[in-house]
N, C-alpha and C positions, 0 to 999 in steps of 0.2 A: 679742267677740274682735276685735281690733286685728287691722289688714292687713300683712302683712311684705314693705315690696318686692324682700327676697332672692328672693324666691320668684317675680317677676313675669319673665315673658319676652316674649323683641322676637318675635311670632306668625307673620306674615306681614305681606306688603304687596300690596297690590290694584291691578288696573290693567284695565283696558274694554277688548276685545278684538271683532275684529270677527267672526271666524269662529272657535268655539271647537275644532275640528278642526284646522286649521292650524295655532292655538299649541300646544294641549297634543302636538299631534307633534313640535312646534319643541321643545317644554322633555323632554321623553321622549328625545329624543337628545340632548338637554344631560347626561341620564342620571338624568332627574328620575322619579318615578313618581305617578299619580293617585289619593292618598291618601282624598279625601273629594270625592264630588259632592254640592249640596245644590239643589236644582230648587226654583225657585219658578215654576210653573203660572199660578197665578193672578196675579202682578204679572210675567206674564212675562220673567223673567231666570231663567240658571240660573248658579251658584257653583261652578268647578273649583280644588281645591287641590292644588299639588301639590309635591313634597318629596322631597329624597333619602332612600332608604327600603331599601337593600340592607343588608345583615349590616354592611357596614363603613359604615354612616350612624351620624352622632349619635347620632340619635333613632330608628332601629330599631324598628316594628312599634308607636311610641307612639299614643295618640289624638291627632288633632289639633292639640287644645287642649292638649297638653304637649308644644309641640315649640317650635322656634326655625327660621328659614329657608323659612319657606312662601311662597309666590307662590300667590296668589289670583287667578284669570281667573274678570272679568263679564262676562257674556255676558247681552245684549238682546234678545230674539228680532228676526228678521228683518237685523239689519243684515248679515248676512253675505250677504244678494239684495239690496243696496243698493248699486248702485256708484258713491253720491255720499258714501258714509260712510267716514271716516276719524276715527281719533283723533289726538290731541295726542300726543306723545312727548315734551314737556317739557324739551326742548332750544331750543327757537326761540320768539321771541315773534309771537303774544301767551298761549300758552300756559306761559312758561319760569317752571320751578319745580323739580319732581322733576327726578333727573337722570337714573338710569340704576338697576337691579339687579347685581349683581356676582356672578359663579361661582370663586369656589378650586379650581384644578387640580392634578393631577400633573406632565406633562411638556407645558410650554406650547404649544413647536413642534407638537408632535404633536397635542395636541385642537384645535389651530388650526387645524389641516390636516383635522382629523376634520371638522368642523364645512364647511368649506369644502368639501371631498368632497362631503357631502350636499347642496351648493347654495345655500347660503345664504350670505347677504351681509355684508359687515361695513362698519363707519363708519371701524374704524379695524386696519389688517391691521399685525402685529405688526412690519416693515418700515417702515411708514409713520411719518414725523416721528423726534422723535431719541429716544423714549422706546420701545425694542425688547424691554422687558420688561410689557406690558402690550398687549392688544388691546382693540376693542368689536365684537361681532358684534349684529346689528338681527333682532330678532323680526319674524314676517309683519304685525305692526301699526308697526314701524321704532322700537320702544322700544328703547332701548342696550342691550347684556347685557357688563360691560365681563367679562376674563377677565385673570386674577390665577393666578401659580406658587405652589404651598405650598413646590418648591424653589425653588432658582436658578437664572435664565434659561439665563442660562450655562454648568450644569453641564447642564443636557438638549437642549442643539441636536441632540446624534447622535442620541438616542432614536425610536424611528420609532410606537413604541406607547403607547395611552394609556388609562386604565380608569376610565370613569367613574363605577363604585362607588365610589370614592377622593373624587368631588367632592362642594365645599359651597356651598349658597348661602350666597354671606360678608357679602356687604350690602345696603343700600340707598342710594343717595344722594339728600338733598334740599340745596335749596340754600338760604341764612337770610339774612336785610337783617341781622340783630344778632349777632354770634354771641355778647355777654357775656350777652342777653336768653336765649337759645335754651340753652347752656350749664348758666343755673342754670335752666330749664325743664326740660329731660330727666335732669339730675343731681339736681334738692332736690325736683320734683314726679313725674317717672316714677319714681325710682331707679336711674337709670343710673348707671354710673362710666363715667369719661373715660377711654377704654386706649390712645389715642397720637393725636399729634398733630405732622402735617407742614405746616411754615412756607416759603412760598414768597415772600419779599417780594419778588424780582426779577418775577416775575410775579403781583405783589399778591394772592397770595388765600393762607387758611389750609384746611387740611383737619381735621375732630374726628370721630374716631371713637371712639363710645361703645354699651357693653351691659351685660347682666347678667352681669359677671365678679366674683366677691367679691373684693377687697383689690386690685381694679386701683390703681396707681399712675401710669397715663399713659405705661407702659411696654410694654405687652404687645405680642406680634408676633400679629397680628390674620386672619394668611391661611391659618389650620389653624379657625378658629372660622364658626359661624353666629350668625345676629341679629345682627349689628353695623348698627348707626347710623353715618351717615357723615355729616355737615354741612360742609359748601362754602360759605365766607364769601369774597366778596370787600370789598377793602379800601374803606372808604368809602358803603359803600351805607347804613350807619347813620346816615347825617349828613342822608341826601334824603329829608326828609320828605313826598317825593309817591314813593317806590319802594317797590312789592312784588310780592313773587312771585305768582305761579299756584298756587290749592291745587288745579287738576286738576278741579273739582266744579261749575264755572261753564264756559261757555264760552268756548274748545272744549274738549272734557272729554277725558282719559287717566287719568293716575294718579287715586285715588281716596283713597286711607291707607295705612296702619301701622295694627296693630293688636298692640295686648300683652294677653296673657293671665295673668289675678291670681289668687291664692289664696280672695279671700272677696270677689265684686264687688259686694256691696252697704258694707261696712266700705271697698274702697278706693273707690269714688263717693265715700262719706261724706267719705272724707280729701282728696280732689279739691277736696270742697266746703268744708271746711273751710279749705282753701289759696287759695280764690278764683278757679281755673281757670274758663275761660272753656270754655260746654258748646254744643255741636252740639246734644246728643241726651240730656235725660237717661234716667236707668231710667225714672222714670213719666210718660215724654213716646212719646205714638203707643201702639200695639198692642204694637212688641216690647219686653218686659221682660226681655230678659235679653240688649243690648246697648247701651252709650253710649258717647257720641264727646264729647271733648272736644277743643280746637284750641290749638295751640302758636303762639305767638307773632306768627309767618310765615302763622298762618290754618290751617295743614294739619291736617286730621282725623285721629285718632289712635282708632279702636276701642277698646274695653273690655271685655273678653268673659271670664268664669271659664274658667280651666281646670279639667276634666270629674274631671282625675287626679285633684284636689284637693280639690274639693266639689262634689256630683253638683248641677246645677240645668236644663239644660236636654237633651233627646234627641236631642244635634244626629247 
């Protein structure tokens, strides 16, 4: 049986957290819920996933592994009694790489006030600089969480309330040295389609946002959907042959991957392997058999993992 990447979706993205208490309250009032813990004991980490998961979510009451838009927090033991432990947030060098996670709202004013209410901080308050239709509020680890209207700015200023059932996680952003390199990588080798794309030349950089849309045409309005890929290309960094980014996994460490979930994951390995993809991990490399990472162009890890809906293989 042949692998269909109709079928494959953008799963989650992972990021090192220093106390897992703090964030998952931090994403809980985002209006997120704690879908799957997975404890590992013996290699000391423990795995929180968590997802919009109310009646009006996407993916409503699915497994895991059939979902799009999960935020994965790793958790180390101990680092949360460390007060010399920090992560990367992938904004700043020598860590810059990843950029930030992205939330889809209802009435922007209003969850930007919600969010502020509770205490918490932001990098960039909806006031701030000349772009008044976008925020970034900073997780207890100071990762970006940028936040995005499914309307328009301007038609919700008066609005005072705001329902975070209604919210998605929309994206991810990483950032690429290539982006003609990167483009046909998560297009001819994930199966992504390209569903819009914002050109900034006065401030040299392109924006590509891509996911599992069928018959996308580079046109789709991107702020009602989960699992989108966002790629951040500045102009020229393909020419410096000593620049690259942070995959997050070396130090100092934060983001860790993206991970998609396939239909039959030993057929798409196979087809990986057939396309020449450059592997982290494969199936029968280490003890786990029923995860591989392969790495996109820019270095960054990309999980592999079946979805459960689809062919039963592991008891996650």
């Amino acid at each position: 049986m042949a692998t269909d990447t109709s079928k494959y979706k953008f799963n989650h993205s992972m990021l090192r957290v220093k106390d897992p208490h703090r964030s998952v309250k931090f994403y809980e009032h985002l209006g997120m819920s704690l879908i799957q813990k997975i404890p590992q004991p013996e290699a000391k980490f423990d795995l929180y996933f968590l997802a919009y998961d109310s009646p009006n979510a996407l993916s409503h009451k699915a497994h895991w592994s059939d979902r799009q838009g999960i935020i994965e927090l790793t958790h180390n033991y101990g680092t949360e009694n460390n007060p010399n432990y920090t992560v990367a947030n992938g904004n700043s060098d020598p860590g810059r790489g990843f950029g930030h996670v992205c939330i889809s709202v209802d009435n922007i004013q209003a969850a930007c006030q919600r969010i502020e209410d509770a205490g918490y901080k932001f990098q960039k308050k909806l006031s701030d600089g000349r772009m008044h239709h976008i925020a970034f509020a900073l997780d207890p680890d100071n990762y970006w969480v940028e936040i995005i209207s499914d309307n328009k700015a301007e038609d919700t200023e008066n609005i005072k309330e705001t329902d975070p059932s209604t919210y998605r996680m929309n994206h991810t952003m990483l950032r690429v040295k290539d982006h003609s390199a990167s483009l046909d990588f998560y297009k001819n080798i994930l199966g992504m389609s390209l569903l819009r794309t914002s050109e900034s030349p006065s401030a040299k950089f392109n924006l590509y946002f891509l996911g599992y849309v069928l018959g996308a045409n580079n046109d789709v309005n991107t702020s009602p959907l989960e699992g989108v890929l966002e790629l951040t290309w500045n102009y020229g960094t393909e020419n410096d042959p000593d620049f690259k980014y942070h995959d997050g996994n070396s130090e100092p460490q934060g983001f860790g991957h993206i991970a998609i979930t396939v239909d039959d994951l030993d057929e798409a390995c196979k087809r990986f392997e057939e396309r020449g993809v450059r592997w982290k991990k494969r199936l029968t490399d280490g003890r786990m058999k029923n995860v591989a990472f392969v790495l996109d162009p820019d270095g960054y890890w990309i999980e592999v993992v079946q979805n459960e809906k689809l062919k039963t293989r592991s008891n996650w």
